[in-house]
C-alpha positions in Angstrom: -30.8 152.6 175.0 -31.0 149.3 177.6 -30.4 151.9 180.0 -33.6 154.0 179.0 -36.0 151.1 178.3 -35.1 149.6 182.1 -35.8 152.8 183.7 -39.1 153.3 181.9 -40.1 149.8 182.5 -39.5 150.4 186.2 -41.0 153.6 186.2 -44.4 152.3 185.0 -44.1 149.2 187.0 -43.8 151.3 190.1 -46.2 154.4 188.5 -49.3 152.6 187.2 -50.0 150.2 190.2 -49.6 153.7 192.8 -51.7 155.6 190.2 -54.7 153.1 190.8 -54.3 152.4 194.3 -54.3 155.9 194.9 -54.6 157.2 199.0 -51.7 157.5 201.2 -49.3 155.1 198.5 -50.3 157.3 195.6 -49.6 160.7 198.5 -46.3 159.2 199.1 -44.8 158.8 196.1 -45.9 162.3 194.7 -44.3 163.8 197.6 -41.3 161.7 196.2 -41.2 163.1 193.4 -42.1 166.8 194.3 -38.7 166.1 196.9 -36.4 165.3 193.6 -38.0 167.6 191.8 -37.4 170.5 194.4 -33.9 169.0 194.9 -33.3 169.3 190.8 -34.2 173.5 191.2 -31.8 173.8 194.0 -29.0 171.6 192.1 -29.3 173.9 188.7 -29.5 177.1 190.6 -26.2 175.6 192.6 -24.6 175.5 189.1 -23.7 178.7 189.6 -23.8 179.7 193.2 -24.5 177.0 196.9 -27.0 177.7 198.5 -26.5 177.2 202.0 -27.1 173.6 203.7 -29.2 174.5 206.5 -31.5 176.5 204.1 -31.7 173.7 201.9 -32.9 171.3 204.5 -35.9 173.9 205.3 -36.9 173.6 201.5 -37.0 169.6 201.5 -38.8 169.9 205.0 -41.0 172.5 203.9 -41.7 170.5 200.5 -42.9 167.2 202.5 -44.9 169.4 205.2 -47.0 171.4 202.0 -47.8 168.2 200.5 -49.0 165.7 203.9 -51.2 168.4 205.0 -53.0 168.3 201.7 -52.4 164.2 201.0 -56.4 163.8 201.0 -57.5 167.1 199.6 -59.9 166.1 196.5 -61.6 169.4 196.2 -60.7 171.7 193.1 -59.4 174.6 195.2 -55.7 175.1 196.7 -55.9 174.9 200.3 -52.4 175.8 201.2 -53.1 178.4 204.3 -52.2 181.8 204.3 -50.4 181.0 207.4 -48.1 178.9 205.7 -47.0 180.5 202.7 -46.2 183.7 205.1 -44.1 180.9 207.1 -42.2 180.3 203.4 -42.0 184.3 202.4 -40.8 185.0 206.1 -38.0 181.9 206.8 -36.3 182.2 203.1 -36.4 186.1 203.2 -34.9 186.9 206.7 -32.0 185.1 206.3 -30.9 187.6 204.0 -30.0 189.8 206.9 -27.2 187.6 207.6 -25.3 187.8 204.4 -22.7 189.5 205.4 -21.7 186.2 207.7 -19.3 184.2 206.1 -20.8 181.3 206.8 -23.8 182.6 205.0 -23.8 183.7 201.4 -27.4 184.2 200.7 -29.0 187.1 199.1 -32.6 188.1 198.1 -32.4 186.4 194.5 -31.3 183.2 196.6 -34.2 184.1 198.3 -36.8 184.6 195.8 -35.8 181.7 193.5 -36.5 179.4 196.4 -39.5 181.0 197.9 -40.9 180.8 193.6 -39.6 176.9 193.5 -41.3 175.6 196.5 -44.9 177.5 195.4 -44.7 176.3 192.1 -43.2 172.7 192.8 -46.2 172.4 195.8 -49.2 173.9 194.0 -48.3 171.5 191.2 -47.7 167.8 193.1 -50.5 168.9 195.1 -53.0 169.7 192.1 -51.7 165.7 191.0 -53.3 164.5 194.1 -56.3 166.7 193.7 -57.7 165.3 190.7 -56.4 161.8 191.9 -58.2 161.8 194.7 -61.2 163.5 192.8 -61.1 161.1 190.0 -58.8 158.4 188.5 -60.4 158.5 185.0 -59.5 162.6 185.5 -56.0 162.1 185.6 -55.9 159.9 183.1 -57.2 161.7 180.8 -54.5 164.5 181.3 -52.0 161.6 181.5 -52.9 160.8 178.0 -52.8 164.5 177.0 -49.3 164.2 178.0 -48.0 160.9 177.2 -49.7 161.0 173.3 -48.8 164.6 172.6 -45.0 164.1 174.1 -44.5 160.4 171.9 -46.0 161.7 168.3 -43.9 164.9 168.4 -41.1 162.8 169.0 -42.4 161.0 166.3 -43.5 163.6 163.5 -40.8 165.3 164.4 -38.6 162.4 163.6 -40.0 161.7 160.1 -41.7 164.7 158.5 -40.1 167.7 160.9 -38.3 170.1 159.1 -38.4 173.5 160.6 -37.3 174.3 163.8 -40.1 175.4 166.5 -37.6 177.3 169.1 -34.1 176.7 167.8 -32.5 178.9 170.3 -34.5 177.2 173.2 -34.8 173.3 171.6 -33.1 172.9 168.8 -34.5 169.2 167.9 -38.5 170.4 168.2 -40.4 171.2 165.1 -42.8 172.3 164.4 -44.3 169.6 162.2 -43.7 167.8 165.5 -45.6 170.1 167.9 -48.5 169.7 165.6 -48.7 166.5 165.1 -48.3 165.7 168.6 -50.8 168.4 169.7 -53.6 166.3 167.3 -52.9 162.7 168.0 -52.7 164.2 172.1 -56.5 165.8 171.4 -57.6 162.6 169.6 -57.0 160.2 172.1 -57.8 162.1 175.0 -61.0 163.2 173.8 -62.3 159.8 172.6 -61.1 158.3 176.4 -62.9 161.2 178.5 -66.2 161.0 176.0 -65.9 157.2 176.0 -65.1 156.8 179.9 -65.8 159.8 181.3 -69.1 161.7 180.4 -70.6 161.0 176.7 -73.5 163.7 177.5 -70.6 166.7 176.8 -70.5 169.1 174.4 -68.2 167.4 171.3 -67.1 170.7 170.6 -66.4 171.9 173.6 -64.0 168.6 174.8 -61.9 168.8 171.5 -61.3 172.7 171.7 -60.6 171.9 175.8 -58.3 168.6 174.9 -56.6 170.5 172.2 -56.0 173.9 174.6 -54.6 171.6 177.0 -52.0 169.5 174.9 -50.8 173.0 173.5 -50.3 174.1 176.7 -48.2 171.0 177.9 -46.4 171.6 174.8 -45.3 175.2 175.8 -44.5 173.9 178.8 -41.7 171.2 178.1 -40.2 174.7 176.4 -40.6 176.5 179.1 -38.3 173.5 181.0 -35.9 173.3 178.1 -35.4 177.5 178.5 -34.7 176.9 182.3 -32.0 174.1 181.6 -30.6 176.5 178.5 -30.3 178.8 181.1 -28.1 177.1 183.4 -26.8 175.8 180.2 -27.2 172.1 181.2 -28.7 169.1 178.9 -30.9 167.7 181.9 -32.2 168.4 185.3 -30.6 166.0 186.8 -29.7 162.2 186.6 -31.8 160.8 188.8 -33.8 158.4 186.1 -30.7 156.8 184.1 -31.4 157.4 180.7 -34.3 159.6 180.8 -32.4 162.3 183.1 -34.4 164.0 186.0 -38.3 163.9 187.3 -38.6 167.2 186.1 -37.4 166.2 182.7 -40.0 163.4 182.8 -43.2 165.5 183.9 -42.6 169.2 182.7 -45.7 168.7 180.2 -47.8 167.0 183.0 -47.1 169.9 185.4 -48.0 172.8 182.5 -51.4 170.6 181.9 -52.0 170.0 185.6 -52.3 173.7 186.1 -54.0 174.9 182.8 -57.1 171.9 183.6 -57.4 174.1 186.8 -58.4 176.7 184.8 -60.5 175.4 182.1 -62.1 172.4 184.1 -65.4 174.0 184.9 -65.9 173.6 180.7 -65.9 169.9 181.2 
């Protein structure tokens, strides 16, 4: 338990001041934690089968690359270049030919697993900066979708849950917790954004908006939890003593990150 209550301590001490400086410091340590977080895919998949070093290297390389040429992006639209994600498809797929090398056991699932992590892991650090660099008070709000929703249905969960949301994919979720969780996620979120960010909006539409959104983040820490029952491992990695890995830490952030892309032009 000292363990977990250092880490978080020095996660929020090093978090919260990045988060309002924002710019190049804020850029820096998202492409961090994209780099551990790309790092975690290639270690579960590795459970079961290497990958090989040199095509490893390319993913880290390729994960920094993705992420500085889009460090100041602040518009709501991806604006990772055609050219470049035919660079990705093309280096992780022709390697494939050379499978029957010894030195290089690498085959098109290899392939398509990495070419799927770096999208995914890219698009979703980079959507972080986006609404960053668009607006603070944004990303707190969705940090607060997150935060709220992930501590009360830990909490609900803990006192009132009694039946099991996924048992076969998290056993200790309920469902008790999901909804209480989901509620106190929409009630503080949608008193900050209509406090801080924009009292003129629809009531109705910001609740409904908040509450899609904490569902969604909700789905998503499953979604984690099925990838790590998968590999059949209890975390991504141990990179945060305590708390496990990064992608352990933000797989709600990252579901709620990409859903507000969707439903933002409602708010």
């Amino acid at each position: 338990m000292k363990k977990r209550v250092l880490s978080a301590i020095i996660m929020i001490l090093i978090f919260v001041p990045l988060l309002f400086i924002g710019g190049i410091p804020f850029a820096i340590l998202m492409t961090v934690l994209a780099l551990g977080a790309m790092y975690e895919l290639i270690n579960i998949r590795e459970k079961k089968k290497e990958f090989p070093t040199l095509i490893k290297i390319i993913s880290y390389l390729l994960t920094i690359f993705s992420l500085v040429l889009t460090y100041n992006q602040n518009l709501f639209s991806y604006k990772m270049s055609y050219q470049l994600i035919s660079f990705i498809i093309l280096l992780f797929l022709l390697p494939i030919l050379l499978k029957d090398k010894k030195e290089m056991d690498y085959d098109i699932n290899d392939a398509l697993y990495l070419i799927g992590s770096l999208l995914f892991i890219n698009i979703a650090f980079n959507l972080i900066l986006v609404v960053r660099n668009y607006s603070l008070n944004y990303l707190i709000y969705l940090l607060l979708i997150t935060v709220i929703t992930d501590t009360f249905a830990l909490i609900t969960g803990m006192y009132i849950g009694k039946n099991k949301l996924a048992p076969t994919i998290s056993p200790n979720k309920t469902i008790e917790g999901f909804i209480g969780g989901v509620l106190m996620g929409t009630f503080v979120a949608t008193t900050f954004y209509y406090t801080v960010i924009d009292p003129g909006i629809s009531l109705a539409i910001l609740i409904l908006t908040t509450l899609f959104l904490a569902v969604v983040g909700q789905l998503g820490d499953l979604v984690f939890s099925s990838i790590k029952r998968t590999f059949n491992v209890k975390d991504f990695s141990n990179l945060i003593p305590g708390h496990g890995g990064i992608l352990d830490r933000l797989d709600s952030l990252i579901f709620v990150i990409l859903a507000f892309i969707l439903v933002m032009g409602l708010i």
